[in-house]
N, C-alpha and C positions, 0 to 999 in steps of 0.2 A: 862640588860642595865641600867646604873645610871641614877638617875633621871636629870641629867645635862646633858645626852647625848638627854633628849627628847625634853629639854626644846629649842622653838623653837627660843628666841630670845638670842641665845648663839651663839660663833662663829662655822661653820661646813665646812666642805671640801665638795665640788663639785668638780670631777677630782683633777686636779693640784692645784685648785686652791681655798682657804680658804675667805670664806665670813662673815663678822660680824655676821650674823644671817642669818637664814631659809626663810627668806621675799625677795617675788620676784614681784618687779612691771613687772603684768604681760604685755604684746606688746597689744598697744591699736593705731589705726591710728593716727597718729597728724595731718599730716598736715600743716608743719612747715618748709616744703621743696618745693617750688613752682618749683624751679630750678632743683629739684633734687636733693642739693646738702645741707650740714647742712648747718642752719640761725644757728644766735644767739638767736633768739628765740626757735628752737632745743632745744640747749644746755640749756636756764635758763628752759625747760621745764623740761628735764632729772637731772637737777641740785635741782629741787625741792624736785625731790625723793628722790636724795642724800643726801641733808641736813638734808631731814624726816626721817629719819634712817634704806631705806629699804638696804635689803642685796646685791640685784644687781637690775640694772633697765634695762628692754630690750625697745632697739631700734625696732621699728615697721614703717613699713613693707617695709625692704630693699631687692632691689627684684634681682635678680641675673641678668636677663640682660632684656634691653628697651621693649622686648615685651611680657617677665613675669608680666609688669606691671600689678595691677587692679585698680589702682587711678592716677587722676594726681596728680603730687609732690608730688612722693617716691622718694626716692632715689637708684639710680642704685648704684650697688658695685662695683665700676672701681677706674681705677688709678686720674681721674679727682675729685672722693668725697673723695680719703685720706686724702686731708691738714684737708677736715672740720672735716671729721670722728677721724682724732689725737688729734683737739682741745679739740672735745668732749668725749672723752675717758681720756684724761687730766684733766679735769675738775670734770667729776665724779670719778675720784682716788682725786680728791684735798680734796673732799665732805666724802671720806670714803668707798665709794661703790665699787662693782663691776659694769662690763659692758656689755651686751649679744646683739649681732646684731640678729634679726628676718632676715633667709633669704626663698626665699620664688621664687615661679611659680605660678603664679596666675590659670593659664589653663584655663579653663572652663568658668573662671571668668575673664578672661582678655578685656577690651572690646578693638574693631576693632578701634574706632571713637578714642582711646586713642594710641593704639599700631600700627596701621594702616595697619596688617595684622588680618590675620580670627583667631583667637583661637584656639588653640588645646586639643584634651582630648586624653583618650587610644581607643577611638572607637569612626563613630559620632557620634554627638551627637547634643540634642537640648536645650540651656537652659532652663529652664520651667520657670525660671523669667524674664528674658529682651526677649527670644523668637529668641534668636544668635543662628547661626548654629556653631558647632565647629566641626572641621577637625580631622580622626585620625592622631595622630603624626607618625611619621615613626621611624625606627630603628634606622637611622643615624642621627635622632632627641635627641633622647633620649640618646642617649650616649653624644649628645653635651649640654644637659641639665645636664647630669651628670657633666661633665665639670665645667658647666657654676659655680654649685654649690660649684667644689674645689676652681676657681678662687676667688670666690665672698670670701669664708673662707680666700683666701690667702689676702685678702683685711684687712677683720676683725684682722688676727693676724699683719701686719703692720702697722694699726691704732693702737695699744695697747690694743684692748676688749680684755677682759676675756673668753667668752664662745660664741660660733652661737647658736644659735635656729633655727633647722630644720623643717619648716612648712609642716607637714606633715596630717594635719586635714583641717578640713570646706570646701572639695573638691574642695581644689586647686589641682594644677598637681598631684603632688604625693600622694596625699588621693583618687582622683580620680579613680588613679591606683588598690585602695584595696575595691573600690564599685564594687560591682558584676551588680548593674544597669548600669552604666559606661560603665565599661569594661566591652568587649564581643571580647576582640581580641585570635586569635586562636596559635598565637605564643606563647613564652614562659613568656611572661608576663601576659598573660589571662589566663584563665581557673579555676583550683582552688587558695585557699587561699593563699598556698605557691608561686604559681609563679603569681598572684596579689602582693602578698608580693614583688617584686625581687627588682623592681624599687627603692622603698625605703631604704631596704636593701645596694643595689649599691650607694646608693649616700651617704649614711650611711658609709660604707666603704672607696669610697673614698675622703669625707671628715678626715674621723681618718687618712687617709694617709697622706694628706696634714699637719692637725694635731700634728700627734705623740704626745705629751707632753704637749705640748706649750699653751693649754689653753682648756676649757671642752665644751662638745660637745651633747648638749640636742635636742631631737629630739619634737615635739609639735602633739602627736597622737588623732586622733576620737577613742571616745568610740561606740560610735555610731552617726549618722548625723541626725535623724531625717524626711528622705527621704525613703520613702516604698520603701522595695527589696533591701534597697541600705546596707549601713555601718552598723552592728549589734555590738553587743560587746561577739558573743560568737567566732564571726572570727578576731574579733581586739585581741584579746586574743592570738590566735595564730600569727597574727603579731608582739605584745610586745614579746611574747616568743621566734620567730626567733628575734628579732632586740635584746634579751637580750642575747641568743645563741652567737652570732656573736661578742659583748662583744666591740662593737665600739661606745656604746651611755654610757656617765656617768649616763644621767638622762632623763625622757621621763616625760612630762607634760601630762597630759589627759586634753583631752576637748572634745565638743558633738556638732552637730550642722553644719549646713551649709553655703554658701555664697551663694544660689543657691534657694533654698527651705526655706520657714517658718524661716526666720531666728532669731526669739522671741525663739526657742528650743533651742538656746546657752543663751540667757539673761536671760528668765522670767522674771514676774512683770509686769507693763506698756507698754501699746503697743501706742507709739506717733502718732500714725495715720496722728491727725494735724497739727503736726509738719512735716512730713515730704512732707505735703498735702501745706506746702508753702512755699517748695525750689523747688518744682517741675514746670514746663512752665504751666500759666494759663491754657491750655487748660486739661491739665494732673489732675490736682485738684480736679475735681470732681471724677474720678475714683480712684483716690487714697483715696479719701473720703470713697468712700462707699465701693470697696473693698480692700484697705492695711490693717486691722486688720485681713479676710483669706489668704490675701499672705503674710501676716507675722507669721501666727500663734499665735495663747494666752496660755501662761503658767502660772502660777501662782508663784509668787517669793515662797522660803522658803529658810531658810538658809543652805548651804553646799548641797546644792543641787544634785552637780555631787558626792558626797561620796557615793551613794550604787550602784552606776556601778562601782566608782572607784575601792570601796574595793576590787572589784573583782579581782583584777590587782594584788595586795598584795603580793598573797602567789605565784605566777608564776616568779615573778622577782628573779635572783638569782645575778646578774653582776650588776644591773641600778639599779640606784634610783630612785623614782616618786615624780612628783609633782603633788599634790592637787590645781585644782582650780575651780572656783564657788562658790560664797553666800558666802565668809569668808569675817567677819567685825568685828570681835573682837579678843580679845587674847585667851581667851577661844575657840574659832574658831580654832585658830593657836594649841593652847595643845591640843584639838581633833584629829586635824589632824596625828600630830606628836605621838598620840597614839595610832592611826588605822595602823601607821606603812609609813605615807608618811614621806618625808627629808627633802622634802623643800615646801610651800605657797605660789602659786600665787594669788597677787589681781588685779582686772583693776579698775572698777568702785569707790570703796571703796576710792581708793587714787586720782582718777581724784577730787575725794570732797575735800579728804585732803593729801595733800601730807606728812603732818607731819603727819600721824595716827601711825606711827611705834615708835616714839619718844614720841607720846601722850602713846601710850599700856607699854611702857618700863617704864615712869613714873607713871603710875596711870592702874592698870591691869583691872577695870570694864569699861574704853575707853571701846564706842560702836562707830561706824562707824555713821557720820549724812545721807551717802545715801542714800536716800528714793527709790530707784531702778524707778523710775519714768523715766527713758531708754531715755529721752531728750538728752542727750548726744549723743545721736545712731545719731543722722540730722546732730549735729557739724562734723562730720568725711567729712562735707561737705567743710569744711573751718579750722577752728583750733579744733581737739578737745579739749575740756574743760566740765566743768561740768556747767550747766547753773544757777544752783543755787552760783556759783560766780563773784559776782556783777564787778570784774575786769575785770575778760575774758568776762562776756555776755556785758557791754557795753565799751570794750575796744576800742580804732581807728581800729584796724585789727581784731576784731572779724567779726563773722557772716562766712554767706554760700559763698565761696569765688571761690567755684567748683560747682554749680547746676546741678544736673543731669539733664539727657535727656530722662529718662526714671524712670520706676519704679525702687530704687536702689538694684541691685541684692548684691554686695559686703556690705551691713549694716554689717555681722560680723565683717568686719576686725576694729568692734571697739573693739575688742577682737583680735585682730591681725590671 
């Protein structure tokens, strides 16, 4: 391979579809949809990334129907969010970029007090953070989840995006599906790895159905979750291998970690404790005080963090590309990546700090990221995300906690979408 094929801030095809460069702002909550439906402050959000020279920006977390929710103000994928979803797909082609809708089932993670029925998993189940009971799904569920997933895609390609993001980690519905804690159903979706695998696979499928051509189709996998008995990476292995078989995914993201459990084993670094000890209802404070650093778990930041489960992934892929994400904050980060053998770079954090960092690295290649991983930003998924080390957003008129939870927040990944 020449050395311009690895270079990561060169232009590269994904599916159909060719992107400036390997840089993928990866889906991080915003919060910028109270309605459900794109603001314009959306749009100058996603527009930011564009002018910073990432290669595509994913929209986070559009959830395929009202009671996949797991936040207030996401946005549903229906025929009511297409005018906002054209504007903003227009806007980030004016910018140069590409555009990826995050689509997604919360499951597990969905809560009742938001969606106003009980949640579902593949078996009950109990959350071990908020303490919700969830219902097994039925059969004539799951096919209409499948569904719900083409529709939501048919949304995505008449809005103008470029590629979905298939939320298939941090035990939402369909990551659920491939925990062997989870799931314990005796059907054909339970048992071993392959038919844990099915769920994903089918929706996998008939998304490329809907599909065909017309724009690429990345699926957002667990390497492992972090959750004892649950998600490993020597059976997520065999699920990239069926989802690379099947030859319906251009690109499969790794990522690690839960919405459910310890959710610090997707970030490392900083565990906010008291930050998040003051969005929560007075009386909730003190517990969160003294135990939210063990229900979040403590990891230690280091850079590229997920690359030695990812490598793993490497030499099994024959059809899909992968993408790298975690700990990347420089360019050097990015030519690492791209010579373990990944195709494309996701960052989240990195660019909530700067959104020009991809413009800053293309100018001047010792660019180091000023994120301090100081995980502040994890409480914002309460109201706007933002990075609180910018003095705009932290005392903007519409910053702050604008959604307070009611409880201890089980869903903190989806700042990581």
């Amino acid at each position: 391979m020449s050395a311009e094929a690895h270079d990561p801030l060169l232009p590269a095809r994904l599916g159909p579809v060719t992107l400036r460069n390997r840089v993928i702002k990866a889906a991080t909550s915003e919060g910028r949809s109270p309605d459900g439906l794109v603001t314009d402050d959306l749009i100058d959000f996603h527009l930011s990334f564009a002018e910073g020279g990432v290669g595509m920006t994913t929209v986070a977390y559009c959830c395929v129907s009202p009671e996949g929710a797991s936040a207030p103000g996401q946005i549903v994928m229906s025929q009511a969010a297409l005018p906002g979803l054209r504007r903003l797909a227009d806007a980030v082609h004016g910018a140069g970029a590409a555009i990826s809708a995050q689509l997604g089932h919360a499951g597990v993670v969905a809560p009742k007090k938001l969606t106003g029925v009980t949640a579902v998993a593949p078996s009950r189940f109990v959350n071990p953070t908020s303490f919700a009971y969830c219902r097994a799904i039925t059969l004539a569920e799951i096919a209409t989840v499948i569904d719900q997933f083409a529709a939501a895609t048919q949304v995505a390609i008449d809005a103008g995006f470029d590629a979905v993001e298939l939320h298939f980690g941090h035990l939402y519905l369909p990551s659920s599906f491939l925990s062997p804690l989870i799931n314990r159903r005796k059907d054909r979706y339970g048992g071993n790895i392959d038919n844990r695998s099915r769920l994903v696979r089918e929706i996998a499928q008939r998304v490329r159905e809907v599909v065909g051509n017309q724009i690429a189709v990345i699926a957002k996998l667990d390497m492992d979750d972090g959750l004892p008995g649950s998600i490993w990476i020597d059976e997520a292995l065999r699920t990239a291998q069926l989802l690379d078989a099947d030859g319906h995914l251009d690109a499969i993201e790794l990522t690690q970690g839960s919405s459910v459990f310890k959710p610090m084993y997707l970030f490392r670094g900083d565990v906010p404790v008291k930050e998040f000890a003051t969005v929560m209802p007075p009386a909730m404070r003190p517990a969160v005080r003294l135990m939210g650093k063990r229900a979040m778990g403590s990891y230690p930041y280091e850079d590229l963090y997920m690359l030695p489960a990812a490598r793993q992934f490497v030499p099994v892929m024959t059809n899909t590309k992968l993408v790298l994400l975690g700990g990347i904050t420089n360019r050097g980060h990015l030519e690492t990546a791209a010579a373990e053998g990944f195709d494309y770079m996701a960052m989240g954090r990195a660019l909530l700090r700067e959104p020009d960092l991809v413009n800053k690295m293309i100018a001047d290649s010792s660019v180091r990221s000023r994120c301090t991983h100081n995980n502040k930003c994890m409480v914002t998924v309460f109201g706007r995300t933002h990075c609180v080390l910018d003095p705009e957003q932290r005392y903007g008129a519409v910053a702050g906690p604008v959604n307070p939870p009611a409880e201890l927040p089980q869903p903190v990944a989806r700042l990581h979408g």
